[in-house]
C-alpha positions, 0 to 999 in steps of 0.5 A: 268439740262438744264435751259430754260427761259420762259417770260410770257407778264404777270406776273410769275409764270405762274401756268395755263400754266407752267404744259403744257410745264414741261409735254412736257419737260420730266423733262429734262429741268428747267423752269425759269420763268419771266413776263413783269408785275412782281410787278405791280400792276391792277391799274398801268397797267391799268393806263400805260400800257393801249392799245390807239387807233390802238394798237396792243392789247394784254392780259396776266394773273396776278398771282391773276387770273385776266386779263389785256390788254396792248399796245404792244409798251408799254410793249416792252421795258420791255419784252427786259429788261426780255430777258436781265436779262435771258441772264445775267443769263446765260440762253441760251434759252429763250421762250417768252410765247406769240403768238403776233409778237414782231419785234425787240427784241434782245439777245446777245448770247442767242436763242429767241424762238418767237411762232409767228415765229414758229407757223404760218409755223408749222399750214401750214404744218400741215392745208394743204389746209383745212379750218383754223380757230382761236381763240383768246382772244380779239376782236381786233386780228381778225384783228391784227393777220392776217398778221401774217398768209397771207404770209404762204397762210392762210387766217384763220375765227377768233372767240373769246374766252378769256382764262382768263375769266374762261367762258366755254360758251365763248369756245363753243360760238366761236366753234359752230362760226367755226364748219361749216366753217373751218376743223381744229381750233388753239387756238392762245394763249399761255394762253389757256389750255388742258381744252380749247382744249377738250371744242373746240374739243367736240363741233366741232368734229374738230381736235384742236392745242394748242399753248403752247403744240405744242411750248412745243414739239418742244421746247423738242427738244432743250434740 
């Protein structure tokens, strides 16, 4: 069977999330998972990884439940040192589970599959000319995210709602947010879940895009 690697910013396995793609894949294809906060510690991320003023933030999932954010700049290095270690594995395509914009990472022979280089001409195509609207997990990628859509024409209303907090209030705080403004809502995060989906899509009646099935449809596709 295919071999697909997939590297979570946080740390693997990634139980939350993993079912969503292996649903996708149909069996055709072997998770191999990888996390850029494997055997660290809470107190150590937080002591090292932590975002400074004006970073690009991120947040990812520890394999207890519980959440962190880091520094993009911090955590690259690492992420690189995960993609080659995939590579030397003989891995020929790798997933990198995360919507951010990562420029720079490299592989010697292997496929990269970045989201945030798919995602964003995918909702285009798929939005039209609709009122788009986001949701994300921190308050600072309203305004870190969206570069990454101006140059497809998108100028998307951002909402907050944090996958890793377990709040099912936060979800429908952030929909009624949108509801009347925007004509379809991506959950732009690929730690959100089906049950995210269906909060978001009940409360506004508005079509919903999950990242990671969306990723993992179009990933089937490769294997």
């Amino acid at each position: 069977m295919e071999r697909l690697g997939m590297i979570t910013i946080g740390q693997a396995p990634r139980v939350d999330v993993a079912p969503i793609l292996e649903k996708y894949l149909y069996g055709r294809a072997e998770l191999l998972q990888a996390g850029v906060l494997d055997g660290m510690t809470k107190e150590y991320i937080e002591q090292n990884l932590f975002p400074e003023e004006n970073d690009y933030v991120l947040t990812s999932r520890l394999t207890t439940g519980e959440s962190v954010v880091m520094s993009r700049e911090k955590i690259k290095p690492i992420l690189q040192q995960k993609i080659n270690y995939l590579e030397n594995k003989g891995i020929k395509s790798i997933l990198l589970l995360c919507t951010g914009v990562f420029p720079g990472l490299t592989t010697q022979s292997a496929y990269l599959i970045e989201p945030d280089h798919i995602i964003p001409p995918t909702v285009k195509a798929l939005v039209g000319h609709r009122r788009f609207g986001v949701i994300v997990p921190l308050p600072e990628q309203k305004t870190n995210l969206k570069p990454k859509y101006s140059p497809y024409g998108l100028n998307p209303s951002f909402a907050v709602a944090s996958p890793y907090e377990g709040d099912t209030e936060s979800f429908v705080h952030a929909a009624n947010e949108l509801k009347d403004n925007v004509d379809v809502i991506l959950l732009d995060c690929m730690g959100y879940t089906e049950q995210a989906r269906d909060i978001v899509a009940n409360t506004t009646g508005l079509p919903v895009i999950l990242s990671n099935a969306i990723m993992a449809k179009l990933v089937a596709e490769l294997v």
